[in-house]
N, C-alpha and C positions, 0 to 999 in steps of 0.2 A: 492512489489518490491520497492528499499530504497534508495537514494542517498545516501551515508555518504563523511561526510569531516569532515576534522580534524583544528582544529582552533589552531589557533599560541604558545597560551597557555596549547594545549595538550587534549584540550576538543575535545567533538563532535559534529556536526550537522545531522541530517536524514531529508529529503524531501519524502514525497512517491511521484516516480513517476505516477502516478494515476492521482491525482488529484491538486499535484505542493505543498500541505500544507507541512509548515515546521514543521513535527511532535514533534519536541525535539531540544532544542537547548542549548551549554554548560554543556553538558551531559558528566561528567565524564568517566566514562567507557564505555566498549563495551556490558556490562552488563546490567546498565542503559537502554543503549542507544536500546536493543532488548525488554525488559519492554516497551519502549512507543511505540517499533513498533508492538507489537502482542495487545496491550491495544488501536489502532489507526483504528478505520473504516469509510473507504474509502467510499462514496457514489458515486462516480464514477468507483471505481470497482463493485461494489455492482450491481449497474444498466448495466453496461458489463455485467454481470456473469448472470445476470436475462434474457435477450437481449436476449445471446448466448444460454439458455438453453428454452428462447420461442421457437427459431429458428429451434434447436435441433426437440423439440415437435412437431411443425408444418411438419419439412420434414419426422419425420417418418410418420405421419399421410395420407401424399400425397402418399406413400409406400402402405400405408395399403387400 
């Protein structure tokens, strides 16, 4: 997930909201600007996503 804004000149900026990094800045296009955000890994989603699916593991377990 991406902040984007558009700077005065026409450019772009993207922040993930994740982890607050400014992934890309003065990024021409809309083009560009999905290049730096599929090429950007988050270690704050990363470590959600790991969390969430301990979590997951744990409750089936108490199930079983």
């Amino acid at each position: 997930m991406y902040s984007r804004t558009q700077n005065e000149n026409g450019t772009y900026n993207t922040r993930c909201l994740y982890c607050f990094l400014t992934v890309a800045s003065a990024v021409e296009t809309k083009e560009d600007l999905e290049q730096h955000e599929s090429q950007h890994v988050c270690p704050e989603r990363a470590l959600s996503e790991l969390l969430a699916a301990k979590t997951a593991i744990e409750a089936q377990a108490k199930r079983n």
